[in-house]
N, CA and C atoms as an extended XYZ file, in Angstrom:
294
Properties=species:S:1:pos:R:3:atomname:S:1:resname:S:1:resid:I:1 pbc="F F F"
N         0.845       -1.173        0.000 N   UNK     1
C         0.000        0.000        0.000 CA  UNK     1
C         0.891        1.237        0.000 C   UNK     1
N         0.791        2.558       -0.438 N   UNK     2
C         1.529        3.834       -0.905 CA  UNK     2
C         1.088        4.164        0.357 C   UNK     2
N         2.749        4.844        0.642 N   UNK     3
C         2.174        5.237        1.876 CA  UNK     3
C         3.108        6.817        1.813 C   UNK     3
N         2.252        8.108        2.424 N   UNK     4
C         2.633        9.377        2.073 CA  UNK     4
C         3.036        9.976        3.497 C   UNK     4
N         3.939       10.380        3.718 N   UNK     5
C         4.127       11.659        4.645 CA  UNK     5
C         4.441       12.782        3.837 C   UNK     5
N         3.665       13.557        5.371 N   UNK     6
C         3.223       15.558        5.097 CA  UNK     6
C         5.050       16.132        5.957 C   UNK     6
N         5.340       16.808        5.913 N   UNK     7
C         6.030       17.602        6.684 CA  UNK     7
C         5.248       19.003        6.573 C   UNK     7
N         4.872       19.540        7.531 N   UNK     8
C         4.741       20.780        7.598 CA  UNK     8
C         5.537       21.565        8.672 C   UNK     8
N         6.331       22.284        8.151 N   UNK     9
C         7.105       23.213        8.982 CA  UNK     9
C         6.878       24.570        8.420 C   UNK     9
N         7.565       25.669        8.825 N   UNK    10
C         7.694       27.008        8.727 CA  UNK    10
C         9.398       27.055        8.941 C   UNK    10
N         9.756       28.109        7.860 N   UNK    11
C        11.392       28.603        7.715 CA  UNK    11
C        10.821       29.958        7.272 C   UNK    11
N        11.943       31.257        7.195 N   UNK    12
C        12.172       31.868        7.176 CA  UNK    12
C        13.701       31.685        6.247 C   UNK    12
N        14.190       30.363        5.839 N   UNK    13
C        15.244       30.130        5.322 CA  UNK    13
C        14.810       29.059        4.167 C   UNK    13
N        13.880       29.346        3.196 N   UNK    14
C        13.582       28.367        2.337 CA  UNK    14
C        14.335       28.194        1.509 C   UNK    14
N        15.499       28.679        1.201 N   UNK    15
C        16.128       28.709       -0.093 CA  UNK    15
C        17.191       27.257        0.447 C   UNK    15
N        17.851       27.647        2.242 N   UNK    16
C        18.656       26.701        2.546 CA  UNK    16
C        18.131       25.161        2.585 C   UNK    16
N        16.685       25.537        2.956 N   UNK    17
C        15.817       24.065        3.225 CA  UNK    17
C        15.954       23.532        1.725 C   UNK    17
N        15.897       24.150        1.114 N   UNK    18
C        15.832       23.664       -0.467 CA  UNK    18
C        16.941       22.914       -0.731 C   UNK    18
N        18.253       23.740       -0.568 N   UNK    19
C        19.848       22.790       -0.234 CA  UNK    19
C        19.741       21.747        0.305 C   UNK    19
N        19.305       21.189        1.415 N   UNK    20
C        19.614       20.330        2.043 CA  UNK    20
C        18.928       19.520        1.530 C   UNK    20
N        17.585       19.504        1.124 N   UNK    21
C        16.842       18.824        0.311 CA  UNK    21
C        17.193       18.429       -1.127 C   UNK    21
N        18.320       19.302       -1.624 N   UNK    22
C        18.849       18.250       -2.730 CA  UNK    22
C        20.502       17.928       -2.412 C   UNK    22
N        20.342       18.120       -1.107 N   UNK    23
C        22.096       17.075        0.017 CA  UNK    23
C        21.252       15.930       -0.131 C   UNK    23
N        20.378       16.082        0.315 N   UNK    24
C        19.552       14.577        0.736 CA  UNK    24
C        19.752       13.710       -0.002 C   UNK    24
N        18.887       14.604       -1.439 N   UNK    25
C        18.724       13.454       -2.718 CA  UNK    25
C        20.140       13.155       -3.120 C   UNK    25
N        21.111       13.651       -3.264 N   UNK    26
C        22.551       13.371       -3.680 CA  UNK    26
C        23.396       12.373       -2.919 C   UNK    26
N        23.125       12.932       -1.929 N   UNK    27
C        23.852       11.769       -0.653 CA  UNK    27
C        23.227       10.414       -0.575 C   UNK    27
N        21.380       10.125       -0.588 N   UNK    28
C        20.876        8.798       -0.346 CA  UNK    28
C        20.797        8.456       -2.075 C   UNK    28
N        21.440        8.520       -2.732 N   UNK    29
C        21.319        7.740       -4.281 CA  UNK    29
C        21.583        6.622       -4.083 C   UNK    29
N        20.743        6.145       -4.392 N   UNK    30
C        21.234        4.205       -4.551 CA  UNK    30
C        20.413        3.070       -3.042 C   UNK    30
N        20.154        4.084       -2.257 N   UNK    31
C        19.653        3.737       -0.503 CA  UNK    31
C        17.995        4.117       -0.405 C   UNK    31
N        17.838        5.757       -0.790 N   UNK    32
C        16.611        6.366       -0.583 CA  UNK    32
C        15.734        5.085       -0.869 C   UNK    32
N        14.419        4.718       -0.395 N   UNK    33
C        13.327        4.592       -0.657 CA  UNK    33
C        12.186        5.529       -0.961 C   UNK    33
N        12.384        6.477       -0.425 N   UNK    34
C        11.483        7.688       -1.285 CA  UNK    34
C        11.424        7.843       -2.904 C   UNK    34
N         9.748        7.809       -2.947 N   UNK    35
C         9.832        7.662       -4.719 CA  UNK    35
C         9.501        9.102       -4.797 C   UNK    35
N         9.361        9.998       -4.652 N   UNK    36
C         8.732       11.129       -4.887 CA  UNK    36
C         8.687       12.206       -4.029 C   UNK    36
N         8.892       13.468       -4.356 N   UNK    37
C         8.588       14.456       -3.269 CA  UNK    37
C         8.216       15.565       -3.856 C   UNK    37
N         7.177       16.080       -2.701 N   UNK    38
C         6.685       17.049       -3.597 CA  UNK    38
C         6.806       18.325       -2.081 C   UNK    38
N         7.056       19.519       -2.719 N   UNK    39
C         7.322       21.054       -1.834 CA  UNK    39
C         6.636       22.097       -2.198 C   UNK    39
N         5.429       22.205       -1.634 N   UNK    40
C         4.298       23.383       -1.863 CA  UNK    40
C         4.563       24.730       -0.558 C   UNK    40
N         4.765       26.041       -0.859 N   UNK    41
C         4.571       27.002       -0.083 CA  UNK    41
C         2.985       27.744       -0.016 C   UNK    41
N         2.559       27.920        1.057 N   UNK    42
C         1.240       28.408        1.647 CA  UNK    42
C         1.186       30.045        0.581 C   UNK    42
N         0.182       30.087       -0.368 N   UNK    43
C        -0.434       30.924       -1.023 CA  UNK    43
C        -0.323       32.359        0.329 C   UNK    43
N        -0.935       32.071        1.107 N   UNK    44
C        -1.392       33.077        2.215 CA  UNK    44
C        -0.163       33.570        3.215 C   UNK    44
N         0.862       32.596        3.283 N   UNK    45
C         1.656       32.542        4.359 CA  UNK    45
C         3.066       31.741        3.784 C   UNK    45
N         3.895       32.862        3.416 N   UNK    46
C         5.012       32.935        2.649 CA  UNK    46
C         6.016       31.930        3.503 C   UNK    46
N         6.046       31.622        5.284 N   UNK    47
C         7.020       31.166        5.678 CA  UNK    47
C         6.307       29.877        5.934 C   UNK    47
N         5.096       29.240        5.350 N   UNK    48
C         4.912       28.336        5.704 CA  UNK    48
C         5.094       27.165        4.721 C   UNK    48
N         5.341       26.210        4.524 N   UNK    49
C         5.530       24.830        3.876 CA  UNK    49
C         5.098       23.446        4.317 C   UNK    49
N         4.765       23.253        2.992 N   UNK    50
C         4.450       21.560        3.255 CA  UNK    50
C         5.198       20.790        2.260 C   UNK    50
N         5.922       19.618        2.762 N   UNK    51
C         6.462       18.749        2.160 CA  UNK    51
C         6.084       17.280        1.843 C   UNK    51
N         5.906       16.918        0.877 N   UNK    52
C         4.880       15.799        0.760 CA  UNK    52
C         5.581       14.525       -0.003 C   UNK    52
N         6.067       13.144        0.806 N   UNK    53
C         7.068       12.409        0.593 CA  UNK    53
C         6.439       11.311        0.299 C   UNK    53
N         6.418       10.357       -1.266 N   UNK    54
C         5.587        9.215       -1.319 CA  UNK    54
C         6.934        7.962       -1.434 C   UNK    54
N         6.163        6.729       -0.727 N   UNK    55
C         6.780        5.763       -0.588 CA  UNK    55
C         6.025        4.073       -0.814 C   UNK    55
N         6.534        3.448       -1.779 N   UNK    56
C         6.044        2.230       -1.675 CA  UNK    56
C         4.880        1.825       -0.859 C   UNK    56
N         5.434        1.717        0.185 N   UNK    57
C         5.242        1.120        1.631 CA  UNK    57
C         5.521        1.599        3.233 C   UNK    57
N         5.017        1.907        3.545 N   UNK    58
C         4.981        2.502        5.287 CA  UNK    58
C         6.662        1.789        5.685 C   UNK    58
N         6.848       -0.038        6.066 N   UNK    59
C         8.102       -0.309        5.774 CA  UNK    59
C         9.196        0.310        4.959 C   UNK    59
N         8.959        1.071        3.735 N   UNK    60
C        10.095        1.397        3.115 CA  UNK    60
C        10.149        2.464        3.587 C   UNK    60
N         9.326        3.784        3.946 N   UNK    61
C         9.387        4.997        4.818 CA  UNK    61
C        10.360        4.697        6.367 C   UNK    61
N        10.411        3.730        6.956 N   UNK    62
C        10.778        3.251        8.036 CA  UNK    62
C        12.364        2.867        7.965 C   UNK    62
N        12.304        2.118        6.370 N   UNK    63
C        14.143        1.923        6.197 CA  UNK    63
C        14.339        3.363        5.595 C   UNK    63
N        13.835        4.369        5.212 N   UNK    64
C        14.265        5.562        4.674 CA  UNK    64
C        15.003        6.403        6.130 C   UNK    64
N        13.667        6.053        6.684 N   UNK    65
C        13.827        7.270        8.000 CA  UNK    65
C        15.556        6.887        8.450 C   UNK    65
N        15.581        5.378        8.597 N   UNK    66
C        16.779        4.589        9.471 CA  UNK    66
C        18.016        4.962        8.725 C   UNK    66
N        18.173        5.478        7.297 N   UNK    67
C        19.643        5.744        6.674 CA  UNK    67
C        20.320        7.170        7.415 C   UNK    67
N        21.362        7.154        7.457 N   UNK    68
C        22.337        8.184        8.222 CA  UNK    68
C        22.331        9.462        6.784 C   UNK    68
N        21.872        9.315        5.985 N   UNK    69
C        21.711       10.234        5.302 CA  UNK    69
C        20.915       11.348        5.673 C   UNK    69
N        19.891       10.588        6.079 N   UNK    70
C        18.236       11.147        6.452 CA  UNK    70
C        18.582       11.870        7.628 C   UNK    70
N        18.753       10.873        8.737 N   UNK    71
C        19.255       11.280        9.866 CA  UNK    71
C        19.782       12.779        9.713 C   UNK    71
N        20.965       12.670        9.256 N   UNK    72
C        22.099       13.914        9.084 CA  UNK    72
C        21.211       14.754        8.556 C   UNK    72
N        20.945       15.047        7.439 N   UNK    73
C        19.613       16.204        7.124 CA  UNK    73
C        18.920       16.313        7.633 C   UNK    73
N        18.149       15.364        8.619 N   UNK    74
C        16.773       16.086        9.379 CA  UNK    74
C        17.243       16.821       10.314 C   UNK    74
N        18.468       16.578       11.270 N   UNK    75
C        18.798       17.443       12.156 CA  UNK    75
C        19.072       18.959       11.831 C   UNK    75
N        19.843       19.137       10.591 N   UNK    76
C        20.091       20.530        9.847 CA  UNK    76
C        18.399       21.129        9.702 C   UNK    76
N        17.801       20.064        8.845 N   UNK    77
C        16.477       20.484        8.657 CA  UNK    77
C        15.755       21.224        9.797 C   UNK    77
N        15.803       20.432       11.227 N   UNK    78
C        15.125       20.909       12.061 CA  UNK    78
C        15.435       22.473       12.960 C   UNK    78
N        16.458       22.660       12.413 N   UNK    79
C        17.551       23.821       12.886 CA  UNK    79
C        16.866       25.017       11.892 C   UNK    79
N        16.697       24.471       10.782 N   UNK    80
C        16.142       26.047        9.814 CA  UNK    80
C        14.841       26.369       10.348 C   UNK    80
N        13.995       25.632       10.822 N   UNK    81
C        12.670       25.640       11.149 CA  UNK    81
C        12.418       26.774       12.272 C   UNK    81
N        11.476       27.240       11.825 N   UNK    82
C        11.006       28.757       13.120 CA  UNK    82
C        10.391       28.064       14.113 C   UNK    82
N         9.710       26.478       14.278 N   UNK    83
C         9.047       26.295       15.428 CA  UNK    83
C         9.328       24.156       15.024 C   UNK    83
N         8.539       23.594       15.673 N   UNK    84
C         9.316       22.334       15.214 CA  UNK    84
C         8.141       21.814       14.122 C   UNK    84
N         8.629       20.935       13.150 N   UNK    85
C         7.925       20.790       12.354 CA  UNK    85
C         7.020       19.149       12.759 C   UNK    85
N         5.769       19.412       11.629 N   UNK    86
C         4.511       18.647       12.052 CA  UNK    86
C         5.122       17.256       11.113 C   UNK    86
N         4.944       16.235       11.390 N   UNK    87
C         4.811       14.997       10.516 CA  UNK    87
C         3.364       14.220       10.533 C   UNK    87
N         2.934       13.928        9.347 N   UNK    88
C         1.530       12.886        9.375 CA  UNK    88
C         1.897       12.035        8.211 C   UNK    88
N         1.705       10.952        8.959 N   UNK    89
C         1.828        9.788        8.343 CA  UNK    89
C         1.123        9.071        8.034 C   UNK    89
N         0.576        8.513        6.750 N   UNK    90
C        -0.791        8.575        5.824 CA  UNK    90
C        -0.870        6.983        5.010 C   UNK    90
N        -1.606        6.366        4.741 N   UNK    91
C        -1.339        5.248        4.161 CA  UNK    91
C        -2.597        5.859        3.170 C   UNK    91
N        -2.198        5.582        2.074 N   UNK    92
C        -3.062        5.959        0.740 CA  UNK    92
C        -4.479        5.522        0.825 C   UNK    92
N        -5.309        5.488        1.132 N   UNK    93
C        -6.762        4.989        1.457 CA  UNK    93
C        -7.326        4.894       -0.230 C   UNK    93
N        -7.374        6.273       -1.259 N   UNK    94
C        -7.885        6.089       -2.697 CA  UNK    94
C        -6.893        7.013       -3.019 C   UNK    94
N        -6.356        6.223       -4.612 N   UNK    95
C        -5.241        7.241       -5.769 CA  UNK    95
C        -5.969        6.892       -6.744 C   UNK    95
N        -6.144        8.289       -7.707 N   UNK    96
C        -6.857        7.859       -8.778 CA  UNK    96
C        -6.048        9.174       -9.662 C   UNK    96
N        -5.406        8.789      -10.843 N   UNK    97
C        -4.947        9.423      -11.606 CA  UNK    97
C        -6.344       10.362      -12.542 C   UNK    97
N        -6.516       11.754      -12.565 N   UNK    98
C        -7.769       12.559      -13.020 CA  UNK    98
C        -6.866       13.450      -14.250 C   UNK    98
C-alpha cells in the first residue's frame, strides 16, 4: 500500500531548506526509498511549507527514516525551522490518476 508523509514546517530560510533537500537526494542515491517528493509554499503565508514524501510502503518509509543520510539532514532540517515541524503519516486509502 503507498504510503505518504506531510512535513509541515515554517522557515524563514527556504532557499537553505531547499539545499539540504537536494544534500539529501545526492547523498541517499542508490539507498533512498522515497519515490517522490513534492514542496508546496502556503499561497497566504510565505514562511509556511508543506512537504509531501511518497513511498512504496509505510516499511520502506521506516528503512528511509533509518539511513544516516536522512538522519544527518533532518537534524540541519530541524535547525532552519522557526518552530518544530509537524509529521503525518498517511497510508493511501484512494489514488486515482484525473
Amino acid at each position: 500500500m503507498t504510503f505518504v508523509q506531510l512535513i509541515d514546517y515554517r522557515t524563514t530560510q527556504p532557499e537553505a531548506v531547499d539545499a539540504l533537500l537536494t544534500q539529501w537526494i545526492a547523498d541517499s542515491g542508490g539507498e533512498r526509498t522515497a519515490v517522490r517528493t513534492r514542496v508546496g509554499r502556503d499561497r497566504h503565508d510565505p514562511q509556511h511549507f508543506v512537504e509531501i514524501l511518497e513511498f512504496r510502503s509505510h516499511d520502506d518509509a521506516v528503512r528511509n527514516s533509518a539511513l544516516p543520510s536522512t538522519n544527518g539532514i533532518h537534524e540541519r532540517f530541524v535547525e532552519l525551522c522557526t518552530e518544530p515541524p509537524r509529521f503525518v503519516d498517511l497510508d493511501v486509502f484512494r489514488e486515482e490518476q484525473l
